[in-house]
N, C-alpha and C positions, 0 to 999 in steps of 0.2 A: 504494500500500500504506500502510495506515493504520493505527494500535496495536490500535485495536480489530477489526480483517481480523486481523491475526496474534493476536491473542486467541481467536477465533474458528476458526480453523486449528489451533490448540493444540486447543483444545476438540473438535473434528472426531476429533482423531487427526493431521493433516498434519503432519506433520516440520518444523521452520523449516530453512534454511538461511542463516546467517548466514558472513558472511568480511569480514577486513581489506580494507578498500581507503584509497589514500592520496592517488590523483590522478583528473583526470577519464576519464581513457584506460581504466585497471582501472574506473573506476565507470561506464562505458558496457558494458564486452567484462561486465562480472559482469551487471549487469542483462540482458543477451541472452542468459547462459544459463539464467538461473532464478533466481539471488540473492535471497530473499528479505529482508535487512537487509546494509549496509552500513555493519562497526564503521571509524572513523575512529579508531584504537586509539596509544595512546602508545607501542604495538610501536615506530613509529617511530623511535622512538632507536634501536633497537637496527637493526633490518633498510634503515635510512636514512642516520642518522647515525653508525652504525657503535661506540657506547658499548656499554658489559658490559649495561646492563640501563638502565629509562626513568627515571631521574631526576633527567634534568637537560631533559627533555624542557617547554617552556616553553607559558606560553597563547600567546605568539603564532605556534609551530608550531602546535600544534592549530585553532585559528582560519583560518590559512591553507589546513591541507591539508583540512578542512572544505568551507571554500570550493569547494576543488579538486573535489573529490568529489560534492558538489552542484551544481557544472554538470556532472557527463558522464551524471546521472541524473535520469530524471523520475519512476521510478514506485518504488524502492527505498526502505524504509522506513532513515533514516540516526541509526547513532547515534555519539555524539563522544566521549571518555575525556575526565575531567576532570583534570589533568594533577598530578602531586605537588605539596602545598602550595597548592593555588589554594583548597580547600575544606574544609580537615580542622578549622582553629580560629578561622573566624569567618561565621556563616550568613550575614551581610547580605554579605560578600566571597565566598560563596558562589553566592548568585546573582544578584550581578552579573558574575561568570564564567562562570558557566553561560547568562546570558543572551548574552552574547558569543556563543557555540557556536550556538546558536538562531538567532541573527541572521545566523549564517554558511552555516546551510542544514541542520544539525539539527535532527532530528523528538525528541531525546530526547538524556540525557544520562547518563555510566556513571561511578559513583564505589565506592573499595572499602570494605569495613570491615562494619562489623555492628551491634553494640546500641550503640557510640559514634558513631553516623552517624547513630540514628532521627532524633533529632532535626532535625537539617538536612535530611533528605530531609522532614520532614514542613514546616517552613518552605519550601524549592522546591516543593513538591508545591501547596502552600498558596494560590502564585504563579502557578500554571502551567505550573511546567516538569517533562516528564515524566521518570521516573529509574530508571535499569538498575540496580540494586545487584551488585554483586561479590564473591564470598565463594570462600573458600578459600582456594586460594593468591592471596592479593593480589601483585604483581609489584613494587608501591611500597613492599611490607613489606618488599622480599627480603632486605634488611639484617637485621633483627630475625627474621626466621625462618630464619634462618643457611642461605639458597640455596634452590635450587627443592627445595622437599621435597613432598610429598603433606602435604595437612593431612584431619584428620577417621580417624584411623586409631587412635586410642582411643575407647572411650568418652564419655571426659570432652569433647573435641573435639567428638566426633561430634554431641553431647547439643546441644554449643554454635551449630555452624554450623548445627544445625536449627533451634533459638531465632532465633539471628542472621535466618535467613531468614523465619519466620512472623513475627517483628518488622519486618520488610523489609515484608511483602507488605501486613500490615495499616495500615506505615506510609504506601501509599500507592503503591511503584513498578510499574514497569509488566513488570519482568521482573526473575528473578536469576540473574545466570550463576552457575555452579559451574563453574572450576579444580582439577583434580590432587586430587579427591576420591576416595572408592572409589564404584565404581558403585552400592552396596546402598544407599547413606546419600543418593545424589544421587537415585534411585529412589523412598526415603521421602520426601525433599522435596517432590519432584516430583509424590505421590499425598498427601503433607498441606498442601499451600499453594494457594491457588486462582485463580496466575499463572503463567504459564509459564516454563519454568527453560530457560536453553542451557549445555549443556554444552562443556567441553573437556579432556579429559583425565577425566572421570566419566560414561561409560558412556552404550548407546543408551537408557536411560529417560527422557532429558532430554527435554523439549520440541522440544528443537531443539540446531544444534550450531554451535561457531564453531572455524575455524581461520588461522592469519596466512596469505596471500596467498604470501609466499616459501614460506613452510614447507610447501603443498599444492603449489605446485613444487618443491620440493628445490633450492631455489637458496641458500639462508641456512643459512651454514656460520661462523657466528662472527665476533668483533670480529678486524681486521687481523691480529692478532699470532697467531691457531689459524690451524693448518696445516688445510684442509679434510677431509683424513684424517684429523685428531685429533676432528674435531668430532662428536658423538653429538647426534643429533637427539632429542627429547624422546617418552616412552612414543607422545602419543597422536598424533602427528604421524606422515600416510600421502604418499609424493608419488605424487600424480593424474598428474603429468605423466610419470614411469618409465611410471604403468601403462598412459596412453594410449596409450605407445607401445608398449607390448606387444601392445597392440589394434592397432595399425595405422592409431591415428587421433593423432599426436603433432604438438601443440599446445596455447598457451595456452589457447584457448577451449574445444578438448574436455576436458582436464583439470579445467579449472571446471566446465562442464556436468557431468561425470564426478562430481565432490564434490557438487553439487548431488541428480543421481540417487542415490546412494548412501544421502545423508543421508535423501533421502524414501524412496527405500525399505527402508532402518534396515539397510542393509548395511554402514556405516560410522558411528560407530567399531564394532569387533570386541573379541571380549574381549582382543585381543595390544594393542589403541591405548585399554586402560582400566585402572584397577586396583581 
């Protein structure tokens, strides 16, 4: 699988399905059930390393579970998170991080931000290195946008994350996810920009859709200190693995398979896993 095969799948109509993987075990069992991208995502900290959110999450984790993930597949189109601080305020330190990730067995590489970011994705671009842009809720913001909120739910926002993203598309990347957006605004992206968008948490109009690996199992219930009873799993997160088992077919690989089918055929997300 190749950027331009899942550009061309976009274009078709096919649904991407895209999910976290962190080692080569999950990046073997995802590519056997349909996988078609494998994020190698700074979730890590959180669903790994057990911290409130990713950042403290370093290049040389990324680099490694990279690696990882890059042997247990051959035909998975892989992309890498560019970890907080490696690329926000200096391009030539830009990618020469991003080349790292490359070298490690990424096809591409995912950074957040918007119209303070063209420019560096247009120097990587420039380079050779292919680039996800991020928008919405940024997870590396989560400081400055005071917790996991939905972004794009004014106007003024709404105006913005669109700009942001046709600024993205022309600057060159090869896809933009949308985060915790409302479906109508991630829908207008997705029918004014002429790259494919994946969603999570913004609705079936996306191109395609991503979710973290624990979180389609329902395994990931908080940093040590939440009681797994207290923990509230986020809008757009479904576990495949309950439902497999309600089928009668409960395991990790039908669960994946499970999110896989869904996502193609736009069963999932639903309007109760979008806002």
């Amino acid at each position: 699988m190749n950027l331009v095969e899942l550009q061309q799948m976009a274009t078709a109509g096919e649904k991407i399905a895209m999910l976290t993987c962190y080692d080569a075990t999950f990046a073997k069992l995802s590519e056997a059930a349909g996988v078609d991208i494998l994020l190698v995502g700074d979730s890590l900290g959180m669903v790994l390393q057990g911290a409130e959110n990713t950042l403290q999450v370093t290049m040389q984790d990324m680099v490694y579970h990279t690696k990882a993930v890059a042997a247990g597949t051959i035909n998975c189109f892989i992309i890498s998170d560019m970890p907080y601080g490696s690329y926000e305020h200096n391009e030539k330190q830009a990618y020469e991080n991003a080349l790292q990730l490359i070298d490690a067995g990424a096809h591409m590489v995912k950074l957040e931000g918007g119209g303070s970011m063209v420019n560096t994705v247009h120097y990587l671009v420039e380079r050779g290195i292919t680039v996800c842009a991020h928008l919405g809720f940024t997870p590396q913001s989560v400081q400055q946008l005071g917790g996991y909120r939905i972004q794009g739910k004014t106007d003024e926002s709404a105006r913005q994350i669109l700009q942001d993203a046709t600024a993205m598309s022309e600057a060159g990347v090869g896809f933009v996810l949308l985060e915790m957006v409302p479906a109508s605004l991630a829908k207008q992206i997705t029918e004014n920009i002429k790259i494919p968008t994946i969603g999570i948490g913004a609705g079936v109009d996306c191109s395609g859709q991503v979710l973290v690996l624990q979180d389609l199992l329902g395994i990931y219930t908080g940093v040590a200190g939440k009681k797994p009873r207290d923990f509230k799993s986020p809008r757009f997160v479904r576990n495949f693995l309950k439902d497999s088992a309600n089928n009668g077919t409960a395991s990790i690989q039908a669960a994946v398979a499970a999110y896989v089918t869904a996502v193609k055929n736009k069963s999932f997300p639903t309007i109760e896993h979008s806002y």
